[in-house]
N, C-alpha and C positions, 0 to 999 in steps of 0.2 A: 696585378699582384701575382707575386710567385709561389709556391711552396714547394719548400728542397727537403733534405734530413736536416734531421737537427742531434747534434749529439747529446745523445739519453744521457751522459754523464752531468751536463747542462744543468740538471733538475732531475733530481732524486726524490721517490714516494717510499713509506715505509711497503716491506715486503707484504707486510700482514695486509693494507690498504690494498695492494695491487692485486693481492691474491684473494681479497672480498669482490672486487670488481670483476676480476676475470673469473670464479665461479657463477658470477650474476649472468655473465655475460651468456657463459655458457648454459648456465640451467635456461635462461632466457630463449637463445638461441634453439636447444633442444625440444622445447615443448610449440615453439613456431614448426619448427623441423616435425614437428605431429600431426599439427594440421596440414600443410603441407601434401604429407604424405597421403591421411586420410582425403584429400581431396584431388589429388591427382590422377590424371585421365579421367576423368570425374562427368561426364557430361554436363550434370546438374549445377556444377558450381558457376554465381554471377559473375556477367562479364559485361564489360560499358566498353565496347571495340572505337579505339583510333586510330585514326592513320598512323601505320609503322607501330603501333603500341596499344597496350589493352590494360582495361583496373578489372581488378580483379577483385571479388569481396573475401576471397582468401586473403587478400593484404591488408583487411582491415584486421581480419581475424587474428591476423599474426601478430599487427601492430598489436593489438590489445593486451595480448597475454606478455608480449614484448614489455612493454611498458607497463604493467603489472607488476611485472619480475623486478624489474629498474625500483619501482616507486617502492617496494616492499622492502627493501635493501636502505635505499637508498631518495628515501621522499624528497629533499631537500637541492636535487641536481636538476640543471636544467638537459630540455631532450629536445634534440631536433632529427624529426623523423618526414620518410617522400608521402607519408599519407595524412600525417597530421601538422607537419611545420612545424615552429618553434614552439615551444612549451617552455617559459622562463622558471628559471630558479635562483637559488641566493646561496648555495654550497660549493661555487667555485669548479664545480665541472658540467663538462656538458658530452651527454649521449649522444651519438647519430648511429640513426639506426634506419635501416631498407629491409624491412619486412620481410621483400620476397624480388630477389635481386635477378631476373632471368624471368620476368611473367609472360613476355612472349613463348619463350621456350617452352613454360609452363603448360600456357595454353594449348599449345599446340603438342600435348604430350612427348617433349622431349626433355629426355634425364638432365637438364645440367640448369640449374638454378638453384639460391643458395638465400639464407640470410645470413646478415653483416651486422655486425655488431662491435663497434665502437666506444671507448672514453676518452675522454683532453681535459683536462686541466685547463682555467682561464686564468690564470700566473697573474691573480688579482684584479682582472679586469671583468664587467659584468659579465654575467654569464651569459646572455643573449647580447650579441650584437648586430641590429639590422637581419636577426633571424640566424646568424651564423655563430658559430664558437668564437669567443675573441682570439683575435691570431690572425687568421683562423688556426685552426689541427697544431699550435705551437707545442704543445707537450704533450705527447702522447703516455697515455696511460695502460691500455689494455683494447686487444682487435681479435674479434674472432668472429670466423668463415664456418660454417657448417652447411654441408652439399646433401641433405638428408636422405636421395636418392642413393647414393654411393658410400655412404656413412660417414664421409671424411669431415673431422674436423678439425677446422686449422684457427691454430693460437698466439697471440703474441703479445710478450713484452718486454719494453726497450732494457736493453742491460743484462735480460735475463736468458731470450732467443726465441724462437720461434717451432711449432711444434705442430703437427699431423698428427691425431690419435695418440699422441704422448711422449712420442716419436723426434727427438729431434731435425730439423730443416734446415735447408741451406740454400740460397740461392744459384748456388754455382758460380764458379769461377770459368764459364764461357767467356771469352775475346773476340770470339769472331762472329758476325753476324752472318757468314757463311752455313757458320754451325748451328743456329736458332731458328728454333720457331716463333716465331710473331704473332701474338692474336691484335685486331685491328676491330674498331664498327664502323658500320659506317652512316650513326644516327640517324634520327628522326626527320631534319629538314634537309629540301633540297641542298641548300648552302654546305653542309657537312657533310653530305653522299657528295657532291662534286668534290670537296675538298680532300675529302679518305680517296678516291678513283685518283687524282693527283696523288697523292701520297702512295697508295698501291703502286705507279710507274717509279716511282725511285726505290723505294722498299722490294720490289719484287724480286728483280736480280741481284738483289744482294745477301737477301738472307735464303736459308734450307726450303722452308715453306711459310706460309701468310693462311693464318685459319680468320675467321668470324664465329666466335662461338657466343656471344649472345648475352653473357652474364659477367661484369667487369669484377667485381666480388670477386665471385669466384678463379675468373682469372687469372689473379692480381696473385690470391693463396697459390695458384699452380706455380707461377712465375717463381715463388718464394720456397716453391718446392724443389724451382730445380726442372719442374716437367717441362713448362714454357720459359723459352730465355728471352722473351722479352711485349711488350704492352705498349698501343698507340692507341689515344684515345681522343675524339672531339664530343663535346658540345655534354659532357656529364654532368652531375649533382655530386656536392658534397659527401653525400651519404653512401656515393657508388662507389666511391676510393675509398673513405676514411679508414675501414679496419684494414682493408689489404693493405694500405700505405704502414701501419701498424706491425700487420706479420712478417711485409718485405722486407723492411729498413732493421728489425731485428733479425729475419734469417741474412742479412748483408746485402742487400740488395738496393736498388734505387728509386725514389721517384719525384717525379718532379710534375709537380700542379701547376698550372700557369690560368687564371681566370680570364676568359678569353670575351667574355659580358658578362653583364651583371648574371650570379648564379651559374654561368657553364665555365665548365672549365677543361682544357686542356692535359690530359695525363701519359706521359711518358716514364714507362716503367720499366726494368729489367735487371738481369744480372749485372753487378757494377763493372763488369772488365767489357761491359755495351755500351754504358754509357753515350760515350764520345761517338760510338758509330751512330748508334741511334740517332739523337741530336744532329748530327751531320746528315741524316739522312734525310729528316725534314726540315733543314736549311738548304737542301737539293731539290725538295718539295717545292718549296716556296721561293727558289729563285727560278724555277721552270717555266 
């Protein structure tokens, strides 16, 4: 299964609805964005260390007041979130939400980790399917990024655009992958670190530079900025794209999901005038 854009003209929400969700999102977002901060460089805060990756009881913490915010607005919605899974509902949309989207970073006291914050519309199908949004991500309703370290908060909704502190965004009108930055990971299993090191030999020569920074979230909001012109991703969760795919596709931007197993998925994202290079790059990938 793939997930492309979808044109917001498609399916239309009243303004007043879009703009109950996206202040949830945000008050949401911002009182995670507290703990967060209170806990950072933190020594004392829990952590359950795994290989390549770590929980953190900060993520629960977030989750909580997260979903607080959601239920208090909005009882009747279903939530699918990376600490609690699906939470069914009967009001036709559904939340995805990542607490605390960068927890390696986190842990390891570096600035760039973010919560993500999501809504979809299920265009009448149940709210939970198989633990996922029905579509999946078919209609997007409202996505916001908040990097609580650096203050940035990024917004979005389809029809309406995309926004930084208030600020409007654009993806940029980059063409050439000469000219971009690329953030890349290179996950969890061995299978997907071999496969990004492939992918690094074609991508390398062709674009400016190749970062790994750690937090696809938040990424995803830069690419939509405009700062990074473009995003390659293996082996993710629903909940690691959903809002960025939200703020990019309304600052004009691209992205395209491919579920590569059950649950991960594939995300190729950037300025649309990459598109085609992009894509072309990991079809140079994968006949090597």
């Amino acid at each position: 299964m793939t997930i492309s854009a979808l044109d917001p003209l498609e399916y239309s929400l009243p303004a007043s609805f879009s703009d109950r969700v996206l202040e949830t999102a945000i008050s949401a977002a911002r009182r995670a964005g507290a703990i967060q901060m209170h806990h950072f460089r933190n020594d004392k805060v829990g952590c359950r260390r795994l290989l390549h990756d770590v929980k953190l009881e900060t993520d629960r913490k977030c989750e909580k007041v997260i979903m607080a915010a959601i239920r208090e607005q909005f009882p009747e919605h279903a939530i699918l979130s990376e600490e609690s899974g699906a939470l069914a509902g009967t009001g036709g949309y559904t939340w995805v939400i990542d607490p605390l989207d960068g927890t390696v970073n986190f842990w390891h006291g570096l600035p760039f980790f973010c919560v993500s914050i999501a809504c979809y519309a299920n265009a009448g199908q149940p709210a939970v399917e198989e633990g996922f949004p029905a579509g999946p991500l078919s209609i997007p309703v409202a996505g916001v990024v908040l990097l609580p370290f650096s203050q940035e908060l990024f917004a979005g909704v389809p029809g309406r655009g995309a926004f930084l502190n208030g600020r409007p965004i654009s993806a940029g009108r980059a063409g050439h992958l000469a000219d971009a930055v690329v953030t890349v990971s290179f996950g969890k299993t061995p299978e997907t670190m071999r496969c990004m090191t492939r992918r690094l030999d074609a991508l390398l020569p062709q674009v400016r530079k190749a970062r790994c920074l750690g937090a696809a979230a938040a990424e995803l909001a830069y690419v939509a900025a405009g700062i990074l012109g473009g995003l390659v991703y293996d082996g993710i969760k629903l909940w690691d794209f959903a809002a960025g795919k939200i703020i990019l596709e309304a600052a004009g931007g691209f992205l395209e999901a491919t579920e590569t197993d059950p649950d991960q998925w594939r995300v190729i994202a950037g300025a649309a005038g990459l598109r085609d290079a992009l894509i072309k790059s990991l079809k140079m990938e994968s006949n090597g």
